[in-house]
C-alpha positions as CSV (number, residue, x, y, z in Angstrom):
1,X,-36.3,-92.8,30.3
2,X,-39.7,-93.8,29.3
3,X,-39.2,-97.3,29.7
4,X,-38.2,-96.0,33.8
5,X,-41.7,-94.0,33.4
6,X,-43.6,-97.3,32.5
7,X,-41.9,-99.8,35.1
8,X,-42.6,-97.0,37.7
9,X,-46.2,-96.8,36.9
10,X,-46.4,-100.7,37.2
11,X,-47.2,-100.9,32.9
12,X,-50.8,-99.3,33.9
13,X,-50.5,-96.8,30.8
14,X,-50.8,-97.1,27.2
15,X,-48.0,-95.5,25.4
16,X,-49.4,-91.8,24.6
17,X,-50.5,-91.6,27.8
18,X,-46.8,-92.2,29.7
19,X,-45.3,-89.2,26.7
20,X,-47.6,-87.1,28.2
21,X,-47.4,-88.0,32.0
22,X,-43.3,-88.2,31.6
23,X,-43.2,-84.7,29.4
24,X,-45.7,-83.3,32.4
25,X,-42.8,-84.9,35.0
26,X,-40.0,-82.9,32.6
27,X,-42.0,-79.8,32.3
28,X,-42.8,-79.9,37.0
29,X,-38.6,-80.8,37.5
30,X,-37.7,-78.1,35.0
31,X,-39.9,-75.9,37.2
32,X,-38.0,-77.0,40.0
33,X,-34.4,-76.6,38.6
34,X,-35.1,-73.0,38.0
35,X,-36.8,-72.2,41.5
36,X,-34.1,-73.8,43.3
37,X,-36.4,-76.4,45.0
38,X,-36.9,-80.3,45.5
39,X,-38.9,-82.2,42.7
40,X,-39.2,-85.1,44.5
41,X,-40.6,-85.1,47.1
42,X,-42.2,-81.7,46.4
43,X,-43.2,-79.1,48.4
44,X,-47.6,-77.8,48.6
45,X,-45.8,-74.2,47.2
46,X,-44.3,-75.5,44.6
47,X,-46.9,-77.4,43.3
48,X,-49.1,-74.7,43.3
49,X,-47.0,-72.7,41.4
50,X,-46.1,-74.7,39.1
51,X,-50.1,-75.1,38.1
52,X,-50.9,-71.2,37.9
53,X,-47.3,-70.5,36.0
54,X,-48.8,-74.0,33.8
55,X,-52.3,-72.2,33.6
56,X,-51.6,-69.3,31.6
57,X,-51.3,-71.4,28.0
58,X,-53.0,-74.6,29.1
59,X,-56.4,-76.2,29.1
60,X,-58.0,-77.6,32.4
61,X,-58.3,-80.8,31.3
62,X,-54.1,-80.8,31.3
63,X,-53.4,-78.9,34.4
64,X,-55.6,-81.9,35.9
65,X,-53.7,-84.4,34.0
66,X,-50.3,-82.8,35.5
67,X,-51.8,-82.8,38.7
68,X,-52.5,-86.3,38.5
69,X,-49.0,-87.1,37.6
70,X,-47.5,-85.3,39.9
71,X,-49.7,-87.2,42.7
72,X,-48.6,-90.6,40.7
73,X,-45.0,-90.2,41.2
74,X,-45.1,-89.3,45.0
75,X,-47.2,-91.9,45.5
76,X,-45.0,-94.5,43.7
77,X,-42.2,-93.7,45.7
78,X,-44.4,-93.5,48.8
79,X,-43.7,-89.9,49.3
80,X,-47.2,-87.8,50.7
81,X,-49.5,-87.0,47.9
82,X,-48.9,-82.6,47.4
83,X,-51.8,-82.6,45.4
84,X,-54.2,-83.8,48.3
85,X,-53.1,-80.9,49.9
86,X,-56.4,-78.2,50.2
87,X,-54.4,-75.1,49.1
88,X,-53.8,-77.7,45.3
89,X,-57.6,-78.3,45.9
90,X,-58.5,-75.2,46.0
91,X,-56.7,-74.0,43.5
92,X,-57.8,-76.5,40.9
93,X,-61.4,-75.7,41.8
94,X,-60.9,-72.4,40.8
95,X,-58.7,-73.2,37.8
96,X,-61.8,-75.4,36.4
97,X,-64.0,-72.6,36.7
98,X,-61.9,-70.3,35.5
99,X,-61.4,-72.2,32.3
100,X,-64.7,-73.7,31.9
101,X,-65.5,-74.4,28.6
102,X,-62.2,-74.5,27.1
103,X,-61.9,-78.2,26.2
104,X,-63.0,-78.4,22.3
105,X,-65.0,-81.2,21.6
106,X,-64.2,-83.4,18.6
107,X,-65.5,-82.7,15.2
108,X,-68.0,-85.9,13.8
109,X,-67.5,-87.8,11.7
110,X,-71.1,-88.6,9.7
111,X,-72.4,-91.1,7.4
112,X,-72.0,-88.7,4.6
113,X,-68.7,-88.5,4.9
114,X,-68.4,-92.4,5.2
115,X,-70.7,-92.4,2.1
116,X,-68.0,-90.5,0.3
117,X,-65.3,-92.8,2.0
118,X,-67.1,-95.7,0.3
119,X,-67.6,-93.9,-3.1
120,X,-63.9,-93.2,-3.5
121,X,-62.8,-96.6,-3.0
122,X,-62.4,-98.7,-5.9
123,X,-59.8,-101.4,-7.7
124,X,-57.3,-99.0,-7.9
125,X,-57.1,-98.1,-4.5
126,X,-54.4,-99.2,-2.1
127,X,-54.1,-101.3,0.7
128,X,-53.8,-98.7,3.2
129,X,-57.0,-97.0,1.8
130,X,-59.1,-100.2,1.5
131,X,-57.8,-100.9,5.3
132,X,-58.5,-97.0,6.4
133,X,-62.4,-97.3,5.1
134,X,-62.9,-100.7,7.1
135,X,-61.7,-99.2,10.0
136,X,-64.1,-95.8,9.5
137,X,-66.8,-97.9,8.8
138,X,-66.7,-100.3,11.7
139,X,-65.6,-97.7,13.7
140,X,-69.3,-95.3,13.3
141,X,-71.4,-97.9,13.0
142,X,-70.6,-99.7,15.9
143,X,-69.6,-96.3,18.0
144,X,-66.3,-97.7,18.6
145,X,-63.6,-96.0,20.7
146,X,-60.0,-96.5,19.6
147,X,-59.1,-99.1,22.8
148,X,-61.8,-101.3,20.9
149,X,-60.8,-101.4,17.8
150,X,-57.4,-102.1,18.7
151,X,-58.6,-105.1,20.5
152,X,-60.7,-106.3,18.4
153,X,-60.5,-110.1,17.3
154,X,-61.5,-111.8,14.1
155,X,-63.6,-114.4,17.0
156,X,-65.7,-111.2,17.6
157,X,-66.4,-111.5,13.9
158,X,-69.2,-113.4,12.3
159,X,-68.8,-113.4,8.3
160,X,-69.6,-115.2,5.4
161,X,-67.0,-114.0,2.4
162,X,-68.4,-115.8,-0.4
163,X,-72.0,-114.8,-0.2
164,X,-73.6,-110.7,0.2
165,X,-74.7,-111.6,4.1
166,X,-73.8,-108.7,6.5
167,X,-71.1,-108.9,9.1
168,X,-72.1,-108.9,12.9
169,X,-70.0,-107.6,15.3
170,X,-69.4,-108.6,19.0
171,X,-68.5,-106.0,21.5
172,X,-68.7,-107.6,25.2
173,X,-72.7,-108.1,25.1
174,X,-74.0,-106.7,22.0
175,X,-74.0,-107.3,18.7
176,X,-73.9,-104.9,15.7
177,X,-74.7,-105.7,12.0
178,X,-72.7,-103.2,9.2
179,X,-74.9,-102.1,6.5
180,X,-74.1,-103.9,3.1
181,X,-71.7,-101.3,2.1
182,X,-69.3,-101.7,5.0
183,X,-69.7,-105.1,5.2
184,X,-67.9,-105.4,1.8
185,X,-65.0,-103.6,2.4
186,X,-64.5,-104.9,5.5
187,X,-65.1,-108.2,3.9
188,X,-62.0,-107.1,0.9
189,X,-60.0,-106.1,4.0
190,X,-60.7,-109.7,5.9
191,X,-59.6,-111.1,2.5
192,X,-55.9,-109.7,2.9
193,X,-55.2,-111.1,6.4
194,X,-54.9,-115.2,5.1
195,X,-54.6,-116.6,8.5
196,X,-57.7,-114.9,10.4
197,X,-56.1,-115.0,13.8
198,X,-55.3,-112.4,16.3
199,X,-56.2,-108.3,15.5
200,X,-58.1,-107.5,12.1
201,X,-56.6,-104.1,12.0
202,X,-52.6,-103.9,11.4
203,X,-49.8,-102.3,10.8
204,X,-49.2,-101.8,7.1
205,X,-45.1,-100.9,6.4
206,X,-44.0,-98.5,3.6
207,X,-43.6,-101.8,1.0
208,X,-47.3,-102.1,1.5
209,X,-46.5,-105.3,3.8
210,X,-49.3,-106.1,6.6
211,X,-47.9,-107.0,9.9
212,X,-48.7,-109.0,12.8
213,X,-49.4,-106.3,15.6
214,X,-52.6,-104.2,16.3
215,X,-52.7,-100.4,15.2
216,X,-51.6,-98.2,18.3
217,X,-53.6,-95.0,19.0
218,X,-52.0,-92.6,17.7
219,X,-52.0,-94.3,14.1
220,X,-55.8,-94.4,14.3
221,X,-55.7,-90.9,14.6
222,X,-53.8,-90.3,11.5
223,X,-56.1,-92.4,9.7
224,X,-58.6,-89.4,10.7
225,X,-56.5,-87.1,9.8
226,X,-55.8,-88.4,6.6
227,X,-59.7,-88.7,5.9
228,X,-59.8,-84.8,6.2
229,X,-56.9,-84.6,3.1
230,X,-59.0,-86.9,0.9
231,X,-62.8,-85.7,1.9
232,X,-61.3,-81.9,1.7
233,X,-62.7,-80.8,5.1
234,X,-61.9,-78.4,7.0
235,X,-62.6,-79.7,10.5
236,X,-59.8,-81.3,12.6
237,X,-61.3,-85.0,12.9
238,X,-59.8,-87.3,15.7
239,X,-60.3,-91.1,17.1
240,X,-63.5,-89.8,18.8
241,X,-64.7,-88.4,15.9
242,X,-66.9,-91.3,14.2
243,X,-68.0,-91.9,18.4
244,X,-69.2,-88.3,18.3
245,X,-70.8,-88.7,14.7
246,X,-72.8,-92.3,15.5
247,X,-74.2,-90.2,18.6
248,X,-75.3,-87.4,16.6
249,X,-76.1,-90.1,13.9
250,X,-78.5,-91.8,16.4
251,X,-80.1,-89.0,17.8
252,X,-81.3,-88.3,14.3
253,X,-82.8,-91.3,13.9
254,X,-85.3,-90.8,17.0
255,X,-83.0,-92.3,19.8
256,X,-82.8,-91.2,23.4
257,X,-80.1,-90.4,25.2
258,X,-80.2,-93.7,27.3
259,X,-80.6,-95.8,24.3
260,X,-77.6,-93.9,22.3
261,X,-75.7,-94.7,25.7
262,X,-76.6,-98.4,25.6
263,X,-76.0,-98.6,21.8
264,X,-72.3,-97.2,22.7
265,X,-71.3,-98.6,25.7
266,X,-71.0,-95.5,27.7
267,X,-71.1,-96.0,31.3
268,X,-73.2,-92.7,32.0
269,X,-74.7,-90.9,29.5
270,X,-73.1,-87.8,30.5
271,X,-70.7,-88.1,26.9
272,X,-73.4,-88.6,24.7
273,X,-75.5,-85.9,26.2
274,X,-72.5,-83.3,25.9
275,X,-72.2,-84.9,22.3
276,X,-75.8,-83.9,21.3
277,X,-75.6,-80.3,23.0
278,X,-77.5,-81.2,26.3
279,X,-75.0,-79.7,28.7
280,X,-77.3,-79.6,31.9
281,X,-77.8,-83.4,31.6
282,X,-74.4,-83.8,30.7
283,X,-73.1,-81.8,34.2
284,X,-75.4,-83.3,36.2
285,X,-74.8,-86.9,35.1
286,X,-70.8,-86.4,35.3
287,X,-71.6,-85.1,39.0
288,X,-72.6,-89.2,40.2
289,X,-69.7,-89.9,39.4
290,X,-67.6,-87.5,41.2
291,X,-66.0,-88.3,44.8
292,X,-65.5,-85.7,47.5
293,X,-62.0,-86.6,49.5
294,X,-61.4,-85.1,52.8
295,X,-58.5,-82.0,52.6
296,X,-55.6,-82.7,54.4
């Protein structure tokens, strides 16, 4: 059934985001079933109530990714958009005023805690460790999100491995040079992939076995969570986390918000400002971006 998802939304999606649009479907038709009414195409009232019965245990920022799935699969099978409708408009308007504030932003990740990342690794250490504190390191000190990592290519890496020069990293027009700590274990890491084609972080099987294909999202998060285990923390780190912490990281430092923005690649700097606590400058910059549809 997945697989049906993905061909119907043209292979637009990565694969955590069609679960959650096809258990959103699952959770809108069960709705349905027990009303009595049509799913597909669905009615203004049903949608409606389906997002105030859905708002009682959920966050905005899911009632708005239902909603968006629910306009996805109308549109798909050319069927009128429900959501476009003003009464659904309305309704989500409210809803995100209502629940302002509830989205938790991710905990950071800090050099500190990369420091100790580094301090624990040693000959004994496995592969998967070695691999998990390349993948920390590259991943705050460039401010890399998870898409990039998974994409990135060892032709985006410029390295010497038999002298102490520092890697530089390309990401689309800049360049980033890891301090001399990260560029050794990334070097150790480059060391186990013989070939040096295609991604630089894998898959790594039970038998300790690397493989071919690139790290999916959802096991960069568990190297996150796994961090918190051997650091002993008590926050809930996620893939944004070392994002979060190189903003924070930055600002320290003496950066601005625009240069923090530049340095990561945001396309406004509406993240970073919410990042570092500036939540005027982070409203009014996310408010360029939004678009104002006519209601049906």
């Amino acid at each position: 059934m997945l697989d049906d998802f993905d061909t119907l939304t043209q292979q637009q999606y990565s694969r955590n985001s069609l679960l959650s649009m096809f258990n959103d479907w699952n959770h809108f038709v069960e709705f349905c079933g027990q009303r009595k009414v049509a799913a597909l195409p669905a009615s203004t009232t049903a949608v409606r109530l389906f997002l105030e019965k859905q708002s009682e245990n959920r966050k905005y920022a899911t009632l708005k990714r239902m909603a968006i799935t629910l306009s996805l699969v109308h549109r798909f099978h050319e069927f009128p958009d429900p959501c476009n409708h003003r009464q659904v408009k309305m309704l989500l308007a409210q809803l995100r005023l209502d629940k302002k504030g509830d989205a938790k932003q991710a905990e950071a990740f800090n050099s500190q805690h990369l420091k100790e990342i580094h301090q624990q690794l040693d000959s004994e250490s496995s592969l998967k460790q070695l691999r998990d504190a390349a993948i920390l390191s590259v991943m705050f000190e460039c401010a890399m999100k998870r898409s990039e990592l998974r994409a990135l290519l060892f032709h985006q890496v410029q390295f010497e491995l038999l002298d102490d020069s520092p890697i530089n990293i390309s990401i689309n027009d800049n360049t980033y040079q890891l301090s001399s700590a990260s560029s050794e274990i990334v070097k150790r890491w480059l060391l186990m992939i013989p070939d040096h084609l295609g991604p630089i972080f894998r898959r790594i099987d039970r038998h300790g076995n690397i493989g071919d294909d690139a790290l999916d999202a959802s096991s960069i998060y568990r190297v996150f969570r796994a961090t918190e285990s051997q650091l002993g923390l008590s926050l809930k780190l996620s893939g944004q986390s070392a994002r979060v912490g190189a903003a924070k990281e930055l600002a320290k430092q003496g950066y601005g918000v625009k240069d923090i923005t530049d340095f990561g690649r945001w396309i406004s700097p509406a993240m970073p400002a919410q990042y570092l606590g500036k939540q005027v400058l982070a409203d009014s910059e996310r408010l360029k971006f939004k678009v104002i549809k006519p209601w049906d």
